[in-house]
C-alpha positions as CSV (number, residue, x, y, z in Angstrom):
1,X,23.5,-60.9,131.8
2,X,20.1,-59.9,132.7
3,X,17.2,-59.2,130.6
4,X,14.2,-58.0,131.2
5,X,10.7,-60.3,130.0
6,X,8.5,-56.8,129.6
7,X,9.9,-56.7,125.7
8,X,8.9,-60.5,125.2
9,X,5.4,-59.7,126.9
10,X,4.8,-56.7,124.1
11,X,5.7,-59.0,121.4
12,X,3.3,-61.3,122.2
13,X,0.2,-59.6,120.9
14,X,2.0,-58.9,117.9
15,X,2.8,-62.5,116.8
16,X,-0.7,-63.7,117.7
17,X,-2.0,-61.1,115.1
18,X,0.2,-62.1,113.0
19,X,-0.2,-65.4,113.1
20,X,-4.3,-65.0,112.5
21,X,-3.6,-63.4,109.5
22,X,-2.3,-66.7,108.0
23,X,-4.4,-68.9,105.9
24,X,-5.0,-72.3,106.7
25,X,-5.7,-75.1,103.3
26,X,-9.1,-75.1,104.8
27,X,-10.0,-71.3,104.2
28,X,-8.9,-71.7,100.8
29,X,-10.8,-75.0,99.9
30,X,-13.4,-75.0,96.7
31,X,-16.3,-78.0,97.3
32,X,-14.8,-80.8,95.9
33,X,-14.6,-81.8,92.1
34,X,-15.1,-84.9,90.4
35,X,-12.6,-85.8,87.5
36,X,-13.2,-88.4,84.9
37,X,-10.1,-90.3,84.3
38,X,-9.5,-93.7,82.2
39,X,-8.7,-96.0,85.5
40,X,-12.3,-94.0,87.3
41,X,-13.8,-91.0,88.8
42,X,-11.5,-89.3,91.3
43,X,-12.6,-86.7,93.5
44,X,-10.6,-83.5,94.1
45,X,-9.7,-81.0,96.8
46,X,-9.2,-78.1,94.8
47,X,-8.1,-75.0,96.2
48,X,-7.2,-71.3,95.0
49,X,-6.7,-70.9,91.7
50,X,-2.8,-69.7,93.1
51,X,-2.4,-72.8,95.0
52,X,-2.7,-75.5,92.2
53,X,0.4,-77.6,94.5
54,X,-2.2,-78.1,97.1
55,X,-5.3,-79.9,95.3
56,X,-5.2,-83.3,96.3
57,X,-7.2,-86.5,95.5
58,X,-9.9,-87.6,98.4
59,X,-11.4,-90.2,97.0
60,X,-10.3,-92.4,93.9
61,X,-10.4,-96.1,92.9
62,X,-7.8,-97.1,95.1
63,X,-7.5,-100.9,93.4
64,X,-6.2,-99.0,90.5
65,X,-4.3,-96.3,90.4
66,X,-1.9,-95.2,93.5
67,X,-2.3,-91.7,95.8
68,X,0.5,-89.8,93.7
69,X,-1.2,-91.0,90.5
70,X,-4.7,-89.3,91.9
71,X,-3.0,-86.1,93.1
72,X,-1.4,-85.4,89.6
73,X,-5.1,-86.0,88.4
74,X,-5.9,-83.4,90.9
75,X,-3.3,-81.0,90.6
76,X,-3.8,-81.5,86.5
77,X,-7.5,-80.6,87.1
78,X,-6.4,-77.9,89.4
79,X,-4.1,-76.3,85.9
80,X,-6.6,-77.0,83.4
81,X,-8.9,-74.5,85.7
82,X,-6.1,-72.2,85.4
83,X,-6.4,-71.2,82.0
């Protein structure tokens, strides 16, 4: 069964432009935040007000509290904008 790559070769400028049309995290980023929390400050990633499950922690007092506990600071911060 033979088929012919001129089909393939059409498609490809098709899925490149479709592909640029994506978003990376990085085009969507705010400057970071800093959030006040009992255990420290934590600074936040925030992103579109849309993407709340992408805000994550990138700096945070790392002696006490844990990465997941700084996200949900984050991502809590990221809600509270929200509204």
């Amino acid at each position: 069964m033979k088929t012919s790559i001129f089909p393939k070769i059409l498609m490809l400028p098709v899925v490149a432009s479709l592909a640029a049309c994506i978003p990376s995290p990085e085009d969507l980023e705010t400057e970071p935040v800093k959030v006040q929390t009992p255990k420290g400050v934590v600074t936040c990633q925030l992103y579109r007000h849309d993407r709340v499950t992408w805000d994550r922690a990138i700096d945070y007092p790392a002696t006490k509290m844990s990465v997941p506990e700084a996200d949900a600071y984050c991502r809590q911060e990221g809600q509270r904008r929200l509204k």
